[in-house]
C-alpha positions in Angstrom: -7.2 -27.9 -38.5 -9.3 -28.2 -35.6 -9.9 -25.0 -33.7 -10.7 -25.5 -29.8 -12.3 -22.7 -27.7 -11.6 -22.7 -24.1 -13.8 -20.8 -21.7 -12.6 -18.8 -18.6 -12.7 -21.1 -15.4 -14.8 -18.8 -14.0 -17.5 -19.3 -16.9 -18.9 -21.5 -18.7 -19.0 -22.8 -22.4 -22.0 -21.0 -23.3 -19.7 -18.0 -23.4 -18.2 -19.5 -26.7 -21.1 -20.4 -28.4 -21.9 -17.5 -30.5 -18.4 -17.6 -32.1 -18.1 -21.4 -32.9 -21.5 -21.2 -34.4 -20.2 -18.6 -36.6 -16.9 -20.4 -37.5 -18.8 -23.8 -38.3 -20.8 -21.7 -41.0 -17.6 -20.5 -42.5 -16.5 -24.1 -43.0 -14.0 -24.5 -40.3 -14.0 -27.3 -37.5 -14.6 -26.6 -33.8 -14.5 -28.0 -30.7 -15.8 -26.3 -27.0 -14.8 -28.5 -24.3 -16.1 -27.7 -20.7 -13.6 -27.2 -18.2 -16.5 -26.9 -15.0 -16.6 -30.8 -14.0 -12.5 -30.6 -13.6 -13.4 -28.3 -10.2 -15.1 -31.5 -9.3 -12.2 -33.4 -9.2 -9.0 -33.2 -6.2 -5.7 -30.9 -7.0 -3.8 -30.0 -9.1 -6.3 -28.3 -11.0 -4.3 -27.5 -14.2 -3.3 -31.2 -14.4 -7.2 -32.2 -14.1 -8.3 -28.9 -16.3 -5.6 -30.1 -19.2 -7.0 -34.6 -18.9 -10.1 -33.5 -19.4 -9.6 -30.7 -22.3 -7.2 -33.3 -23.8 -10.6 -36.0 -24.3 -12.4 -34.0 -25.6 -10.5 -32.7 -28.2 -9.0 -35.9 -28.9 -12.8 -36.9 -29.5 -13.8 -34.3 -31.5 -10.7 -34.5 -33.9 -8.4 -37.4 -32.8 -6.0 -36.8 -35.8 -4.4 -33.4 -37.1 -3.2 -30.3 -35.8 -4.7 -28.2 -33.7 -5.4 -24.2 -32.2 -6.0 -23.1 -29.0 -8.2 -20.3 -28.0 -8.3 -19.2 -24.9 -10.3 -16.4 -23.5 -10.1 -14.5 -20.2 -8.2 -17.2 -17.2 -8.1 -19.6 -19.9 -4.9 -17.9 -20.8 -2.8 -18.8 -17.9 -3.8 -22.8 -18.7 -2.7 -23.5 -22.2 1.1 -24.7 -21.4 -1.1 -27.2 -19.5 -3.5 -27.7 -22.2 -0.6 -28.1 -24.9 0.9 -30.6 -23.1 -1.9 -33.1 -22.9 -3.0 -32.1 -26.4 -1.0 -34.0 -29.7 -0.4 -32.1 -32.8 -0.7 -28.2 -30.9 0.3 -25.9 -34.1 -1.1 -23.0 -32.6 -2.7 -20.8 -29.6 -4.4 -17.7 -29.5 -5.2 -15.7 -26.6 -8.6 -13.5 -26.7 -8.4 -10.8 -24.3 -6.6 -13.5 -22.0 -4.2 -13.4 -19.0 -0.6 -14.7 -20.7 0.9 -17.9 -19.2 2.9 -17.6 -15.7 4.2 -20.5 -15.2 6.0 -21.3 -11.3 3.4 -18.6 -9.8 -0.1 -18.6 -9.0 -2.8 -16.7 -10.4 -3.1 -14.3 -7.4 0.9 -13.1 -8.0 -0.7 -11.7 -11.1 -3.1 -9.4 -9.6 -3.0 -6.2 -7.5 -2.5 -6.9 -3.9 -5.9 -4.8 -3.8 -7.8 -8.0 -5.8 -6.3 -10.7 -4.1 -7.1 -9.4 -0.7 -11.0 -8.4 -2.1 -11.3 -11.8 -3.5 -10.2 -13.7 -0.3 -12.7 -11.8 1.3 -15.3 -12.8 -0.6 -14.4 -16.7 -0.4 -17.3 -18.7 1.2 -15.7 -21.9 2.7 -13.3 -23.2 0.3 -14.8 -21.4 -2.8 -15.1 -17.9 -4.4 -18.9 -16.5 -5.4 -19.8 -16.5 -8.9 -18.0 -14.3 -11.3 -20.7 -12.1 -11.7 -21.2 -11.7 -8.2 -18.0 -9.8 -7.8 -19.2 -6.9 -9.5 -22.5 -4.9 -9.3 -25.6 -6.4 -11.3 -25.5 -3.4 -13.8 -21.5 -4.7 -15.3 -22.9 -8.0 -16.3 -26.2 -5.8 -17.7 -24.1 -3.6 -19.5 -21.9 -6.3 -20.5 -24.4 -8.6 -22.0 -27.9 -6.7 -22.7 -29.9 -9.8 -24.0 -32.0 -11.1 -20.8 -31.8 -14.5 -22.2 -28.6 -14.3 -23.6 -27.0 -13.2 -19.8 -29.5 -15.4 -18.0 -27.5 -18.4 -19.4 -24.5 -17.3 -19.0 -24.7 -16.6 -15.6 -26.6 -19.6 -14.9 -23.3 -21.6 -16.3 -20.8 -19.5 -14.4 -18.7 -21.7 -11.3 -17.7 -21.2 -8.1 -13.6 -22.0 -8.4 -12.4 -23.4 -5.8 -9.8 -20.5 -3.7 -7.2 -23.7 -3.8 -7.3 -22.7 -8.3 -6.2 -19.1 -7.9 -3.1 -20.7 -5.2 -1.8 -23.7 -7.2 1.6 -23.1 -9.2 0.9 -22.9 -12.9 3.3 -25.6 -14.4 6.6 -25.0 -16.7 5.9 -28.0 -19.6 8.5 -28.2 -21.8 6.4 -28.1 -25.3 5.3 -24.7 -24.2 4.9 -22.6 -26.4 4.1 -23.8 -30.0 5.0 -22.3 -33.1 2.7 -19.8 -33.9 0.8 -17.6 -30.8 -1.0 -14.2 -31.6 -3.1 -11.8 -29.7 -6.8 -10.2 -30.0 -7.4 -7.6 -27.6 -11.4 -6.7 -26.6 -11.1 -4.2 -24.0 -8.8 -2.0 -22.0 -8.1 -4.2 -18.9 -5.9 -6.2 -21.4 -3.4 -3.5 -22.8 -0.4 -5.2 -20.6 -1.0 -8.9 -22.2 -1.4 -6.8 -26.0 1.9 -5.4 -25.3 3.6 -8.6 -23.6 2.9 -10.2 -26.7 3.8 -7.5 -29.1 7.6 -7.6 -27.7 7.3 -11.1 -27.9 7.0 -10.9 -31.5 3.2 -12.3 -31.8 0.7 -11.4 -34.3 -1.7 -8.6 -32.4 -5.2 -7.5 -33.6 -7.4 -5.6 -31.5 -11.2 -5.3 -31.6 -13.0 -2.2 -30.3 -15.6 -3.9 -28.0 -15.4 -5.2 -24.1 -14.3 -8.2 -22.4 -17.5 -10.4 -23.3 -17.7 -9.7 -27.2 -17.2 -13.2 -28.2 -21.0 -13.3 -26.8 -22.2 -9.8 -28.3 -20.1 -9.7 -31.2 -19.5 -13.2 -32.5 -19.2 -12.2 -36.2 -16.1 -10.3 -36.3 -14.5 -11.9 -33.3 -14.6 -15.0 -35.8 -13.5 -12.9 -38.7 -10.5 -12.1 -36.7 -10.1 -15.6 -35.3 -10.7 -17.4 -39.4 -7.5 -14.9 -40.6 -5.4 -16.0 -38.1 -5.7 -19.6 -38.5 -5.7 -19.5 -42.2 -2.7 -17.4 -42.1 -3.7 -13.9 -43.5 -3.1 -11.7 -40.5 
């Protein structure tokens, strides 16, 4: 089984490092791809995000099934993702948006977001996701200097076209086994979705970036579900 962690596409990889260190000590295989450099490319974006996640998974374990994790906006891209990944036994979404395929992602928001992020756009790009708060959420979010100096120092800026393109429908969406972990309050709606849908649901008692802060039992949670003990 090779487990791949997929950042937020408004972050970067360094986000999942803590936890695929710790999963590598416990034995099990792991693979980060990057999805920045796919902003690089010309739309659709979920088609470029899923060719490139597709190489480099199929480079760091060509053969054998394989999990998804997605955190945060990484959510909304796996159907993608599955589709131009062989062998997808599993996906699990850490305090991630759930898949909406045939809308965009701003027809999942408050009209109150989508109208404060448009404002913020500067030519054909948002700011930074830490530049849509105040400096003191990312501090209280991630303490460490060094540790949030990185990650913001990762972090894109999407392009507006992102958060308008149509998530696809694939037909190999979903596969057979999804499940839930919930960090913090802003995801109750996804926890619930995916309760009446049937999944697996664990929560941890932390905040959005605890696969940074709290790697350890993030991967805890992460080595029972793919080993089948939830």
């Amino acid at each position: 089984m090779l487990i791949a962690l997929l950042h937020s596409p408004l972050t970067g990889p360094a986000a999942w490092e803590p936890v695929a260190a710790s999963l590598r000590r416990r034995g099990l295989r792991v693979v980060a791809p990057t999805l920045v450099e796919a902003f690089d490319a010309d739309p659709p974006y979920h088609r470029a995000i899923a060719g490139r996640v597709g190489r480099q998974i199929a480079e760091a374990g060509p053969d054998g099934p394989v999990t998804l994790v997605a955190h945060s906006g990484a959510g909304a891209l796996l159907p993608a993702i599955a589709a131009a990944v062989p062998q997808v036994e599993g996906a699990v979404f850490v305090d991630a948006l759930l898949p909406h395929p045939g809308r965009n992602w701003f027809a999942t928001v408050p009209p109150e977001m989508r109208e404060h992020l448009k404002g913020l756009v500067d030519g054909d790009r948002l700011p930074r996701w830490s530049d849509w708060f105040p400096p003191e959420v990312i501090e209280g979010l991630l303490p460490d200097p060094e540790q949030r100096r990185r990650f913001i120092g990762e972090l894109p800026r999407t392009p507006l076209a992102y958060f308008e393109e149509t998530a696809p429908s694939p037909e190999s969406w979903p596969p057979r086994r999804c499940a839930y972990v919930r960090l913090s309050d802003g995801y109750r709606d996804e926890e619930a979705e995916a309760s009446r849908l049937g999944w697996p649901v664990r929560r941890l008692d932390g905040d959005h970036l605890s696969i940074m802060t709290r790697p350890e039992a993030v991967a805890e949670i992460l080595d029972g579900q793919v080993n089948d003990r939830w």
